[in-house]
N, C-alpha and C positions, 0 to 999 in steps of 0.2 A: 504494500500500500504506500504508494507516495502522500507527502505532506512537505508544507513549505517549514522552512527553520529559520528562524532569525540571527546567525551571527554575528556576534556581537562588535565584531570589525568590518565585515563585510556585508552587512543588510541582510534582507532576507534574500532568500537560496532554495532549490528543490533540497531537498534530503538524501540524494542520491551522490549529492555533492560532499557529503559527510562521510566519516566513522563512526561508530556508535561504541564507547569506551566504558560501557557496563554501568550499573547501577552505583553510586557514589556510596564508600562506605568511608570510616573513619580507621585510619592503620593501626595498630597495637603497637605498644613500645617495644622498643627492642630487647629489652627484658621480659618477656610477655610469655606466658607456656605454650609449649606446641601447640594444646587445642586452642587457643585464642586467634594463632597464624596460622591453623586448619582452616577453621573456621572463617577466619579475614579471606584466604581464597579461594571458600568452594561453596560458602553459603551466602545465598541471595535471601533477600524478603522477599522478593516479586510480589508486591502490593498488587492488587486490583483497585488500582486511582492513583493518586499524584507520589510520582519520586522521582529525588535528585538523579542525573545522569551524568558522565560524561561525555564529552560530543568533540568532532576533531573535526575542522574543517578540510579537510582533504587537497581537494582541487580548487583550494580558496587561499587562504593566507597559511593556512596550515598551525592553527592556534589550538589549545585545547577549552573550554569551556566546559558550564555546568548548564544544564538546561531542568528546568521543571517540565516534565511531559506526564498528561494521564494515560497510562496504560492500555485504558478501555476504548478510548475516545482517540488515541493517539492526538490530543490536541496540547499544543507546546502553549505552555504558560507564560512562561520565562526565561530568559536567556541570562548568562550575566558571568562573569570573570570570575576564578576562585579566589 
């Protein structure tokens, strides 16, 4: 399903012009136990409604950003710089 994406340096864009860099989580310290760094990368929430993502402009400026998108709706809320 295409949708337009607002890049945050270069306007808005098809989504095709993008990468999609996984659901935005928060990293554990480096002292952190295994299951905490298990868990940092293999478990998702996959919400059904709004969460943060990563987003890479690709064929654009080639920046990485955070976007608010609904899941269900695939409709992009927000764009905005980490």
């Amino acid at each position: 399903m295409a949708f337009l994406l607002n890049c945050p340096n270069c306007g808005e864009r098809n989504v095709h012009e993008f990468h999609f860099g996984g659901e935005a989580t928060s990293r554990p310290t480096p002292n952190s136990t295994p299951d905490d760094w298990i868990s940092y990368f293999y478990n998702r929430d996959n919400v059904a409604g709004v969460q943060r993502e990563w987003w890479n402009h690709r064929y654009g400026c080639r920046k990485w950003f955070f976007a608010l998108r609904d899941t269900v709706s695939n409709q992009i809320q927000e764009t905005f710089w980490p």
